[in-house]
DRENMARDO-745864 format. One line per 2 residues: for each residue z, y, x of N, C-alpha, C, O. Coordinates in nm, 3 decimals. Example, Ala and Ser with C-alpha at 12.3 -4.5 7.8 and 13.67 -1.06 7.14 Angstrom:
# DRENMARDO-745864
0.780,-0.569,1.319,0.780,-0.450,1.230,0.780,-0.330,1.320,0.846,-0.332,1.424  0.708,-0.225,1.285,0.714,-0.106,1.367,0.787,0.003,1.290,0.804,0.114,1.341 .
***
This chain:
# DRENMARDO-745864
9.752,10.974,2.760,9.825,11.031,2.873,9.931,11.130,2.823,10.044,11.142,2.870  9.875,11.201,2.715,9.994,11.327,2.679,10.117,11.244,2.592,10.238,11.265,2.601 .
10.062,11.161,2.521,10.183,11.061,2.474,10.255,11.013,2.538,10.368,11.012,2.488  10.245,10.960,2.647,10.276,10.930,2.779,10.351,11.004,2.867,10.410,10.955,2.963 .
10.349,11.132,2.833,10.361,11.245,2.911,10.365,11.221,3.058,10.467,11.214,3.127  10.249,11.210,3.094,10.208,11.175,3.226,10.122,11.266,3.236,10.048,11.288,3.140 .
10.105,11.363,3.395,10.015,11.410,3.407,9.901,11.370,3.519,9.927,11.293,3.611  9.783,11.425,3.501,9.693,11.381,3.553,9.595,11.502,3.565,9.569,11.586,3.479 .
9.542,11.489,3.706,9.479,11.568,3.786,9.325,11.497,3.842,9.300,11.396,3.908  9.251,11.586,3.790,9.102,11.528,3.838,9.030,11.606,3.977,9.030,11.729,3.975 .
8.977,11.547,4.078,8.912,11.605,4.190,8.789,11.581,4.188,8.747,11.471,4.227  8.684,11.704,4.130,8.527,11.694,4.100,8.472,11.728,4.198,8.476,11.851,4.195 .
8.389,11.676,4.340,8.396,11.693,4.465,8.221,11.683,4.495,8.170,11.577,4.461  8.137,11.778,4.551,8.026,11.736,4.556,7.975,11.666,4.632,8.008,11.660,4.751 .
7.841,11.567,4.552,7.813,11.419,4.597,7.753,11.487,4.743,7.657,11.417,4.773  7.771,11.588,4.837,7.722,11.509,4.996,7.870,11.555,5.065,7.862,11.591,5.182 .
8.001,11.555,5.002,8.077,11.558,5.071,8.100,11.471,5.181,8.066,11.354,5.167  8.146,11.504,5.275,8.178,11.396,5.417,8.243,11.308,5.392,8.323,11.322,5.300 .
8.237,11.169,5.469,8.340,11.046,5.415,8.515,11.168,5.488,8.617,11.186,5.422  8.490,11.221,5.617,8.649,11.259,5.661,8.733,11.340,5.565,8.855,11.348,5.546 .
8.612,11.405,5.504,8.706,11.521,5.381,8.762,11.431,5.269,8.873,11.428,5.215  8.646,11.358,5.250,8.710,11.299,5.126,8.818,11.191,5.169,8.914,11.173,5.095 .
8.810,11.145,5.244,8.941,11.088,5.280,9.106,11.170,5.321,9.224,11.136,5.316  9.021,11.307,5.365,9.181,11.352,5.378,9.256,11.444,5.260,9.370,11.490,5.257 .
9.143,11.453,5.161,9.197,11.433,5.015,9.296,11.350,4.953,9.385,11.393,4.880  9.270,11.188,4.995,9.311,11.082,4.977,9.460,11.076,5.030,9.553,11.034,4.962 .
9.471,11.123,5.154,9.595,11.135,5.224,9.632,11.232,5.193,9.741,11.192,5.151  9.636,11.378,5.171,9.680,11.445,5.103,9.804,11.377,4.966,9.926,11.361,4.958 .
9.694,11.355,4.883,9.755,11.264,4.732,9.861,11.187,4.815,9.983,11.198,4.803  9.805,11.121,4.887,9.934,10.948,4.883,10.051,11.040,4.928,10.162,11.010,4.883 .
10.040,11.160,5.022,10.176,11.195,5.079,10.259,11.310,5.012,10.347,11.386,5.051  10.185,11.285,4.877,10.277,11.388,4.779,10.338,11.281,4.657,10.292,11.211,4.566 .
10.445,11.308,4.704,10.558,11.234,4.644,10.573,11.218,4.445,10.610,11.135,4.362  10.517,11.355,4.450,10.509,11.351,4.292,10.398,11.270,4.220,10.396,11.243,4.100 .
10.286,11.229,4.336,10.130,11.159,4.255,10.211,11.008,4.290,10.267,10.977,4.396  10.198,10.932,4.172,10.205,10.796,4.124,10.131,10.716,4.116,10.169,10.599,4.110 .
10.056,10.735,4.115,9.882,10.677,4.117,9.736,10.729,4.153,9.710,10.831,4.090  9.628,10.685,4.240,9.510,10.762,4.288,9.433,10.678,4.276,9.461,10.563,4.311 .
9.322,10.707,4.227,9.173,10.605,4.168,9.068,10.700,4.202,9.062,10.820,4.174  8.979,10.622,4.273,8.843,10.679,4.317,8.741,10.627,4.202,8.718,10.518,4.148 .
8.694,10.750,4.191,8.572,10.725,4.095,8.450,10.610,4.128,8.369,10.679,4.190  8.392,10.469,4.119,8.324,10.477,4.211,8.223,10.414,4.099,8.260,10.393,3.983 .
8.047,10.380,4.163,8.017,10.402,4.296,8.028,10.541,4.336,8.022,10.639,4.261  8.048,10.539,4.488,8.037,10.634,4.602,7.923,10.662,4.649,7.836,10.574,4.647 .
7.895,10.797,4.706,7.746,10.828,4.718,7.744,10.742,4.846,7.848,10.741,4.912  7.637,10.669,4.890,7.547,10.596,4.975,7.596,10.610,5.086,7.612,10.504,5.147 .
7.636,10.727,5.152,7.662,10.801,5.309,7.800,10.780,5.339,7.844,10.791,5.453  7.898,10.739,5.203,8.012,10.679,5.190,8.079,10.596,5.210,8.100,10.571,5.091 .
8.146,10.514,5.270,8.205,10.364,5.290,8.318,10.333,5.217,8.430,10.350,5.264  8.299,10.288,5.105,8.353,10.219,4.980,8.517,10.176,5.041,8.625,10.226,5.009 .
8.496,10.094,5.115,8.597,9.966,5.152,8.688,10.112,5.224,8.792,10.164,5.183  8.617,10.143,5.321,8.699,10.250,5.423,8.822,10.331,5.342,8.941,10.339,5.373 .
8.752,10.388,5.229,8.812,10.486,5.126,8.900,10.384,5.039,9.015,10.400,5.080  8.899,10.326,4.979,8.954,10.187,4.948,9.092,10.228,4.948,9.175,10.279,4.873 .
9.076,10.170,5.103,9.163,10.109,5.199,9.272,10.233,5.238,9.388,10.219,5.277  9.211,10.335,5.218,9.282,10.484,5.268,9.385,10.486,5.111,9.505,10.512,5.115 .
9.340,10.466,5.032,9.486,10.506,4.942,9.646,10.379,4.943,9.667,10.259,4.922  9.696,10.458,4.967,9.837,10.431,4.985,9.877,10.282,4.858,9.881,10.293,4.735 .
9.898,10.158,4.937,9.889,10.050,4.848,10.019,10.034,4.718,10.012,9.966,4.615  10.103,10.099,4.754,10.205,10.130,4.634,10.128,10.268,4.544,10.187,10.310,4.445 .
10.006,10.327,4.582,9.931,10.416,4.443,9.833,10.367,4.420,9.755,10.446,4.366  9.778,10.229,4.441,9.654,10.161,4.396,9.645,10.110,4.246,9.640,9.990,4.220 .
9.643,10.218,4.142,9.685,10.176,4.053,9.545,10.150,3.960,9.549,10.134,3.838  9.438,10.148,4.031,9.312,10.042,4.027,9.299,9.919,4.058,9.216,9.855,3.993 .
9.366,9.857,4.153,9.397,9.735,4.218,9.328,9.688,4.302,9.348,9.574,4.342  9.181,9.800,4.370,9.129,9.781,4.439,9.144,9.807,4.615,9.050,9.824,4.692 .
9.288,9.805,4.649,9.289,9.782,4.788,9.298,9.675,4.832,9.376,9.594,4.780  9.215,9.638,4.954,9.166,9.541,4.991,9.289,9.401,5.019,9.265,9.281,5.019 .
9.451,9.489,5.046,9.513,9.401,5.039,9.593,9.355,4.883,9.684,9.272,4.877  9.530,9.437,4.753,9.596,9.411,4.662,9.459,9.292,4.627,9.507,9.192,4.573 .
9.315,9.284,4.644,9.223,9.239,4.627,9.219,9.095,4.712,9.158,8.991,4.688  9.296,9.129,4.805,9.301,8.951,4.870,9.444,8.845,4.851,9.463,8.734,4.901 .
9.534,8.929,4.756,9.647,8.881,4.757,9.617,8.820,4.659,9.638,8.699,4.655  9.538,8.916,4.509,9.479,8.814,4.380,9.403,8.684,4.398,9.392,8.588,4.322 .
9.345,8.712,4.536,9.268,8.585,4.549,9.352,8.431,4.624,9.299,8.321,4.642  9.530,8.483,4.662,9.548,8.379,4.677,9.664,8.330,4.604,9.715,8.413,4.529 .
9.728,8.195,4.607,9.783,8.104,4.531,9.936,8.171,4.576,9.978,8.180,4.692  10.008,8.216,4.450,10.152,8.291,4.459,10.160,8.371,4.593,10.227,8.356,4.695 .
10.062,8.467,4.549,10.034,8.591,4.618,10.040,8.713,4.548,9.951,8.792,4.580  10.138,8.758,4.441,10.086,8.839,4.367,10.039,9.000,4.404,10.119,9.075,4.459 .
9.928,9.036,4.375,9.918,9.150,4.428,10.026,9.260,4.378,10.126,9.213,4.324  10.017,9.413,4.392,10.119,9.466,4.357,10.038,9.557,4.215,10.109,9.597,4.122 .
9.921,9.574,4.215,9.866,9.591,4.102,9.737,9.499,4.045,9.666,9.439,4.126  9.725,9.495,3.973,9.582,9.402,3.924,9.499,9.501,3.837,9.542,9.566,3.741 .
9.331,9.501,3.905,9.239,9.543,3.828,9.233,9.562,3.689,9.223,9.469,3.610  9.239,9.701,3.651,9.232,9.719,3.526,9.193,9.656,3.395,9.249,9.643,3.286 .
9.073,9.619,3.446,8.933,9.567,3.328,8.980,9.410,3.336,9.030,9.358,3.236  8.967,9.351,3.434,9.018,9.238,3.394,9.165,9.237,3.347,9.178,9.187,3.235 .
9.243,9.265,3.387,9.378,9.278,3.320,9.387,9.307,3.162,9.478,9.271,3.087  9.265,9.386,3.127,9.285,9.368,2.984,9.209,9.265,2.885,9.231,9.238,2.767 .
9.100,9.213,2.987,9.046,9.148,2.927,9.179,8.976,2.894,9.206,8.942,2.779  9.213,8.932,2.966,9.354,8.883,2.996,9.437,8.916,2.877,9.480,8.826,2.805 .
9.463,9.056,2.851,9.534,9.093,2.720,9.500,9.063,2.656,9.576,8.989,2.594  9.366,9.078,2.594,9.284,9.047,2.451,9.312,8.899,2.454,9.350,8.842,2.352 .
9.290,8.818,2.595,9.277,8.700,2.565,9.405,8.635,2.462,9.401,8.569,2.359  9.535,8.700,2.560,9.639,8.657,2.517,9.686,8.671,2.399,9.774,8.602,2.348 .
9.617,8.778,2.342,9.659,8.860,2.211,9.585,8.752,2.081,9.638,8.690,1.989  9.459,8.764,2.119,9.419,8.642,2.035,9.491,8.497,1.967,9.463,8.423,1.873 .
9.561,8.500,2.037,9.625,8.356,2.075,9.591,8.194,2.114,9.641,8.083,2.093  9.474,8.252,2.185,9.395,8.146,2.280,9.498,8.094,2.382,9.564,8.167,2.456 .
9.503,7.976,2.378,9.578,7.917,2.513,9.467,7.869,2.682,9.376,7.789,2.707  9.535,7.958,2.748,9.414,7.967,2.880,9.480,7.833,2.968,9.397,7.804,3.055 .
9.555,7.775,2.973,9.616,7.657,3.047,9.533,7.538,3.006,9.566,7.465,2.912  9.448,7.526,3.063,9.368,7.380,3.057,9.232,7.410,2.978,9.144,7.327,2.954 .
9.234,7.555,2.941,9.085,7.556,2.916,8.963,7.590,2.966,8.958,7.684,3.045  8.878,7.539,2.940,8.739,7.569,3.012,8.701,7.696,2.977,8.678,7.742,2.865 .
8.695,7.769,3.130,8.626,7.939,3.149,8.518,7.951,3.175,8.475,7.875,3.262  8.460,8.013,3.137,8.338,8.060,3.198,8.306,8.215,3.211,8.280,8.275,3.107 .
8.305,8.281,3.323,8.292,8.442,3.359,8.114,8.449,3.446,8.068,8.396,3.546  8.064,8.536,3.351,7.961,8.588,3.372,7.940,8.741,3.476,7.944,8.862,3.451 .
7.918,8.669,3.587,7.937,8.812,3.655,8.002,8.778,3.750,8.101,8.706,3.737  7.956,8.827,3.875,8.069,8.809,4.020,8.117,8.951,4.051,8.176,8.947,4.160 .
8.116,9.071,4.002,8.196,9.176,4.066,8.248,9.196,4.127,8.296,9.084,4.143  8.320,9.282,4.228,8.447,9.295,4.296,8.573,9.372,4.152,8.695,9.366,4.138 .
8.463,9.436,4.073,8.557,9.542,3.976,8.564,9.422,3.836,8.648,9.430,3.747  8.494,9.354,3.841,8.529,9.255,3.622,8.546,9.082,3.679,8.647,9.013,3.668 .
8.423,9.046,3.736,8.378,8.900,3.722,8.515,8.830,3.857,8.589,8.751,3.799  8.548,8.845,3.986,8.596,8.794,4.066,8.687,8.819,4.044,8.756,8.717,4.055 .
8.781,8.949,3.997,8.898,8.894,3.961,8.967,8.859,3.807,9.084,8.843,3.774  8.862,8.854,3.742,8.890,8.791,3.599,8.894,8.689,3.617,8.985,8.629,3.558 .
8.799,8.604,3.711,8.796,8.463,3.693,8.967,8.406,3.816,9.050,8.315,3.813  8.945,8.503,3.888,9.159,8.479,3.964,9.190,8.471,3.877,9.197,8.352,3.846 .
9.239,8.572,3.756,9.325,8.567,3.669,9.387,8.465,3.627,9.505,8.432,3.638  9.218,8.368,3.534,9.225,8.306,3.431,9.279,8.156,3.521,9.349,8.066,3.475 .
9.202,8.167,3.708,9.256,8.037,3.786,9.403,8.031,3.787,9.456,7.921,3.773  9.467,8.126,3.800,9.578,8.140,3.806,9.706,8.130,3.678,9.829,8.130,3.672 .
9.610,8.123,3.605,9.668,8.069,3.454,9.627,7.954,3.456,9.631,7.920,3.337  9.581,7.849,3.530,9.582,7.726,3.534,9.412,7.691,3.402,9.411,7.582,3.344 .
9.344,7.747,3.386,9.234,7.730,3.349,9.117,7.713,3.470,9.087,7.772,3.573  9.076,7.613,3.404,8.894,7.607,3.454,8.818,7.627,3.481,8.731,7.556,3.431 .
8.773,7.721,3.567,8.704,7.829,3.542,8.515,7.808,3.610,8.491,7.715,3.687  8.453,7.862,3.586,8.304,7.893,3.633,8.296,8.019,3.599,8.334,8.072,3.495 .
8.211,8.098,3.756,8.120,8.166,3.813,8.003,8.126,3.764,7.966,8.009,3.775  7.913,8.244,3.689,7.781,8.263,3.685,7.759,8.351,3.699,7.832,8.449,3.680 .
7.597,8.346,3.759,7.542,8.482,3.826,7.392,8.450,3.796,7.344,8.372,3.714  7.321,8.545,3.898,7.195,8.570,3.857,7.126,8.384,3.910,7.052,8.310,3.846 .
7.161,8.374,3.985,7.126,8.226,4.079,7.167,8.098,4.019,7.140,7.992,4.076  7.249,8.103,3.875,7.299,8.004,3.813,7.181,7.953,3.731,7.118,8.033,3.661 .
7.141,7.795,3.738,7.074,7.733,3.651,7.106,7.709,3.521,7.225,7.721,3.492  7.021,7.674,3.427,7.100,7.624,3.326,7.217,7.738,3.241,7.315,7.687,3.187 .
7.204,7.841,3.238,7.329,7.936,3.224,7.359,7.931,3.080,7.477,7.945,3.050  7.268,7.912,2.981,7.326,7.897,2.872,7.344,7.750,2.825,7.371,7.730,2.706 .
7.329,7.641,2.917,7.458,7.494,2.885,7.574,7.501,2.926,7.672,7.440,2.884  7.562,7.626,3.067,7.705,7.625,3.129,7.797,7.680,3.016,7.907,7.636,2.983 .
7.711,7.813,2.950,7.814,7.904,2.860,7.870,7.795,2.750,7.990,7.796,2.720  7.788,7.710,2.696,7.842,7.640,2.581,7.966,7.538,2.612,8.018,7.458,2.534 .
7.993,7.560,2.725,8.073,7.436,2.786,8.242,7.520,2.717,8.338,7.456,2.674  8.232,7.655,2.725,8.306,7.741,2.754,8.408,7.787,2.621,8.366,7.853,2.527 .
8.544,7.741,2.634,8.640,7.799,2.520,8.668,7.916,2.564,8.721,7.982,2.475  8.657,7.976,2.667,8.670,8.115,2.731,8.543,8.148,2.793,8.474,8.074,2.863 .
8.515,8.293,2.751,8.360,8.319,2.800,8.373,8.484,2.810,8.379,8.556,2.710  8.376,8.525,2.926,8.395,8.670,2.968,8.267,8.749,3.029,8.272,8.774,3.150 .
8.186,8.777,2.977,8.038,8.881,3.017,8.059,9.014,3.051,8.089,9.108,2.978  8.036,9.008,3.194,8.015,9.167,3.262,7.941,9.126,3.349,7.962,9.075,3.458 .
7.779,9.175,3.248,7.663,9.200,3.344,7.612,9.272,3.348,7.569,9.309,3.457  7.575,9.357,3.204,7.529,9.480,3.208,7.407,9.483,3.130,7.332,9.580,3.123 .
7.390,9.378,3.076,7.300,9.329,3.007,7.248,9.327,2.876,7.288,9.223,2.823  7.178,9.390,2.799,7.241,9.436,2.686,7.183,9.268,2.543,7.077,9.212,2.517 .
7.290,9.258,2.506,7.266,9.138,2.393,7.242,9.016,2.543,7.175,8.918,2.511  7.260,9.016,2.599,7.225,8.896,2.699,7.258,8.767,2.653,7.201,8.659,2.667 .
7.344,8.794,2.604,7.450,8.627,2.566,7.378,8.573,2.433,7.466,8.566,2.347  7.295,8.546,2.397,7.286,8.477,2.253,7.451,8.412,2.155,7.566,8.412,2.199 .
7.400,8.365,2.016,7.444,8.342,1.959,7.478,8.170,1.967,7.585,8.113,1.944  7.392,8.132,1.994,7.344,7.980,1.991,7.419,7.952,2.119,7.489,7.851,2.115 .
7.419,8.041,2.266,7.471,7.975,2.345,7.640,7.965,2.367,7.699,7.937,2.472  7.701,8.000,2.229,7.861,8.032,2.232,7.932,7.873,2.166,7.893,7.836,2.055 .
8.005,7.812,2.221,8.064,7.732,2.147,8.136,7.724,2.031,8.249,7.770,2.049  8.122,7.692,1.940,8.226,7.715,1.831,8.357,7.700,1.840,8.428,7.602,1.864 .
8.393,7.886,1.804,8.586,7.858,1.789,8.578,7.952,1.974,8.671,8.016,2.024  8.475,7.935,2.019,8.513,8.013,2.152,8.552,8.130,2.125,8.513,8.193,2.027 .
8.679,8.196,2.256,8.668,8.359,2.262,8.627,8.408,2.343,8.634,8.382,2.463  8.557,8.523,2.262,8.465,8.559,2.387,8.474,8.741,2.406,8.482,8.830,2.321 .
8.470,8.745,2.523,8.554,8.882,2.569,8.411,8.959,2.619,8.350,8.883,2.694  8.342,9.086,2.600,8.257,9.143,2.623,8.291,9.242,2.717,8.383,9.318,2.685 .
8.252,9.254,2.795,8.265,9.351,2.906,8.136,9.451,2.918,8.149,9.564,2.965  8.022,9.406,2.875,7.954,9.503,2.898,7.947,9.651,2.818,7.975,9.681,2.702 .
7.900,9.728,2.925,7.858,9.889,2.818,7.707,9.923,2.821,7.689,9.976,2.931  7.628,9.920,2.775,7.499,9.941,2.738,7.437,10.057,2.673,7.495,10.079,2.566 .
7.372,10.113,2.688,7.314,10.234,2.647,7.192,10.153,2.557,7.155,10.062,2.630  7.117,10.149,2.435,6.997,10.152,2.371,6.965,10.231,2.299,7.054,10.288,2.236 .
6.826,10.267,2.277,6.758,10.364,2.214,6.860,10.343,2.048,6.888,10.225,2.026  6.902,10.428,1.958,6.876,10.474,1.826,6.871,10.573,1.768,6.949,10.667,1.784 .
6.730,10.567,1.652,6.703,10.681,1.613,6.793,10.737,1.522,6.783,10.857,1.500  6.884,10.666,1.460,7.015,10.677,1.327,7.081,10.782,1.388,7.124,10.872,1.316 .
7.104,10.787,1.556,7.202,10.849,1.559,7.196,10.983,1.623,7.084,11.007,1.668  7.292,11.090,1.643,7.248,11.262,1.627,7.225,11.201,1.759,7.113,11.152,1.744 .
7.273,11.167,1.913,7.240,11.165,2.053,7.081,11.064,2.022,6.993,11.085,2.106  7.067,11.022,1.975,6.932,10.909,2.014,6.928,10.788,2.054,6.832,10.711,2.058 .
7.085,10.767,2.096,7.108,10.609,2.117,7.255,10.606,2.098,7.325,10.701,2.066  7.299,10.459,2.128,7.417,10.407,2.117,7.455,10.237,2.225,7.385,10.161,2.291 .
7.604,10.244,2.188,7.643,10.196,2.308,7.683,10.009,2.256,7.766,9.974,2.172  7.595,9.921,2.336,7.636,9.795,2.275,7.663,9.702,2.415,7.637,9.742,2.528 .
7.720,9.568,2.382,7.745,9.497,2.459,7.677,9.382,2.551,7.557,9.401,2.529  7.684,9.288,2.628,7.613,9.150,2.664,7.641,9.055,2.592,7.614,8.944,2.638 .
7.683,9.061,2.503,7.690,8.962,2.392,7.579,9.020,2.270,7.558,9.141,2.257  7.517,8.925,2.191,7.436,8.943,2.060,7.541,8.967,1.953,7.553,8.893,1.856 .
7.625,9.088,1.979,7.763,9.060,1.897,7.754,9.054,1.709,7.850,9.040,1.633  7.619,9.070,1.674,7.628,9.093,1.539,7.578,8.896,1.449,7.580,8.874,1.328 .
7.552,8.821,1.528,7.514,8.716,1.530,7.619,8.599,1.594,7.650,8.487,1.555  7.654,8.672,1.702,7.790,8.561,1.741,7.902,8.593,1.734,7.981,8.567,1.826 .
7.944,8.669,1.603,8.099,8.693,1.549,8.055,8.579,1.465,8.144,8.518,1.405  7.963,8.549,1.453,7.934,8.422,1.287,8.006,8.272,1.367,8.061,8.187,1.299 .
7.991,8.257,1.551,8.000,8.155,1.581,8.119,8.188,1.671,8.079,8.135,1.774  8.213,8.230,1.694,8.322,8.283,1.823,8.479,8.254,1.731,8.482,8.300,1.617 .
8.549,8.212,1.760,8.654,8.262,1.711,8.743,8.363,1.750,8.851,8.354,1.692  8.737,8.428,1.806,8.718,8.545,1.834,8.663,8.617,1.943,8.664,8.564,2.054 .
8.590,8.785,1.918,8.536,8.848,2.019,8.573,8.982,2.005,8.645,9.041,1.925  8.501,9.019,2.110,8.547,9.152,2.133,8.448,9.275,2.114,8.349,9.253,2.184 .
8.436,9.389,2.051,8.312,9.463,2.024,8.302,9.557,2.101,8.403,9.594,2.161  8.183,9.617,2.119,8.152,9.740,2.169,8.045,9.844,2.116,7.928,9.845,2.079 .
8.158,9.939,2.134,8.248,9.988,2.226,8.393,9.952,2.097,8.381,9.928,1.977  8.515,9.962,2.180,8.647,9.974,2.111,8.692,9.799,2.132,8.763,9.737,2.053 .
8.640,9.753,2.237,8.755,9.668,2.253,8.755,9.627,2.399,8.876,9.650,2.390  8.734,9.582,2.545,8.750,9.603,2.638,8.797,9.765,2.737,8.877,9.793,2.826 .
8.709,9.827,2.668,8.747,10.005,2.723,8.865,10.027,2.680,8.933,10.056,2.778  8.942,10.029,2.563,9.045,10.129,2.523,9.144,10.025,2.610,9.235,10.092,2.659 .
9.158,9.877,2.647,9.214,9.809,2.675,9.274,9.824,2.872,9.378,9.812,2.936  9.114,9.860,2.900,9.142,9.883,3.024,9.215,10.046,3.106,9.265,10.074,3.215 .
9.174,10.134,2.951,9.242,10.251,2.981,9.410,10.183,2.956,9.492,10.202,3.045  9.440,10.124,2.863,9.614,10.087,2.834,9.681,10.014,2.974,9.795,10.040,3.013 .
9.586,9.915,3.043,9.629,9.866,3.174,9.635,9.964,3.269,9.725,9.953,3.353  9.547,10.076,3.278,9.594,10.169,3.374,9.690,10.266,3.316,9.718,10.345,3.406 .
9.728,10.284,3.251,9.848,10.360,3.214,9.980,10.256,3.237,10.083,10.307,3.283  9.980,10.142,3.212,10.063,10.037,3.263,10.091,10.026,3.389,10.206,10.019,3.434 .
9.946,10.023,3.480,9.992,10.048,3.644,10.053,10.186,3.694,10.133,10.207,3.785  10.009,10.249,3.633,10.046,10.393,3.650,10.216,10.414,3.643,10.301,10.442,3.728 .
10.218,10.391,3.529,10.390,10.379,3.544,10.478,10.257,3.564,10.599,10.252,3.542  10.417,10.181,3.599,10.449,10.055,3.686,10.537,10.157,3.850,10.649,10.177,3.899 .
10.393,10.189,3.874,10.383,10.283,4.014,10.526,10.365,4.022,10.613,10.348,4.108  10.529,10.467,3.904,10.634,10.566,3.875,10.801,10.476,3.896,10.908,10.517,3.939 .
10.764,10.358,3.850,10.893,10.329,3.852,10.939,10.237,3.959,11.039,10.165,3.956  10.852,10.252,4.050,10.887,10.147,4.171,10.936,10.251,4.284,11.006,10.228,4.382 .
10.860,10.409,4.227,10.883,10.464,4.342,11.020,10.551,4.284,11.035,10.671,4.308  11.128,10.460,4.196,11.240,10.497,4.140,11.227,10.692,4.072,11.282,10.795,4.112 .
11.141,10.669,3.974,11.129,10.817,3.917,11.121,10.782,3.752,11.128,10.872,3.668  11.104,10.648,3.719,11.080,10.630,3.632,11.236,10.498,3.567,11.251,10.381,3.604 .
11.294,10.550,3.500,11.389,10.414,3.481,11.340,10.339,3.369,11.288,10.391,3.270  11.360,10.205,3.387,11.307,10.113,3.273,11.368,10.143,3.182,11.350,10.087,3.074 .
***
């Protein structure tokens, strides 16, 4: 951000605040001309309505991509929304960066989200790839995965994905963040992925590790929307 020289302002608000306050927080932000972008932390405490709050930030500062009309525009055919979800957006990067070609290949996204799995798998439809949805209700989940030259996991799962079930030469993009016990380290644990990543770098042609390769990616897409934002609302010249 300071490289960037962008500033940024955090609102630490306690969890039984009212949905009206915290919304007129929200409006506050959108109607100050100088904020470029507003992202709700979420989940939201329980007493909260997700969608409601959503929906309250101003769709030219959704620079999460979660308003409901930037969220239904991804879902349709040359609809582009005006921002796209962070996490998938970078996962998308990595893909591209790799130099995987997503036009005619078989996807497979682990995970239905509203925030990784549903609109990763828009993305990749919209790049003219193949795609499959799996979830908890999917049979068979590791023949589906092997089917897969693209294979994107955000479940939360830690090592979920075996080694055996990756196709060879697949890339495979890890989304998860995982907490497990280790004693090696000064905190007591450490942070790994839904992939068996130390076993299926032997079979992937390429993947992604964790931590340091989906996270730093999805922080770079929101700094991208961010001044995307800045420069639409003519403050920023290309």
């Amino acid at each position: 951000v300071q490289e960037l020289e962008m500033y940024s302002v955090g609102h630490t608000l306690p969890a039984d605040i009212s949905q009206n306050d915290l919304l007129n927080i929200i409006r506050d932000l959108g109607a100050d001309a100088k904020i470029h972008g507003i992202l709700v932390q979420l989940p939201l405490p329980a007493h909260i309505d997700q969608e409601t709050v959503l929906a309250a930030i101003p769709l030219e500062k959704d620079v999460d991509g979660f308003h409901p009309i930037n969220v239904g525009r991804l879902a349709m055919k040359n609809r582009a929304p005006l921002f796209v979800p962070c996490t998938p957006a970078g996962c998308l990067a990595l893909i591209d960066a790799s130099g995987t070609k997503i036009e005619g290949a078989r996807a497979v996204v682990i995970g239905r989200s509203n925030i990784v799995g549903l609109p990763a798998a828009f993305l990749l439809l919209h790049r003219n790839a193949t795609v499959t949805i799996c979830h908890s209700r999917t049979q068979n989940l590791s023949a589906v995965v092997r089917q897969a030259d693209i294979l994107i996991a955000a479940i939360g799962k830690p090592r979920f994905v075996q080694a055996d079930w990756i196709k060879p030469g697949a890339t495979v993009i890890d989304v998860g963040i995982n907490e497990i016990p280790d004693a090696t380290k000064k905190s007591g644990k450490r942070l790994i992925g839904d992939v068996d990543f130390e076993n299926a770098q032997n079979v992937a042609g390429a993947i992604t590790p964790v931590p340091g390769g989906v996270g730093p990616m999805t922080i770079a897409m929101l700094m991208q929307n961010t001044l995307t934002a800045a420069q639409r609302a003519g403050d920023l010249i290309a």
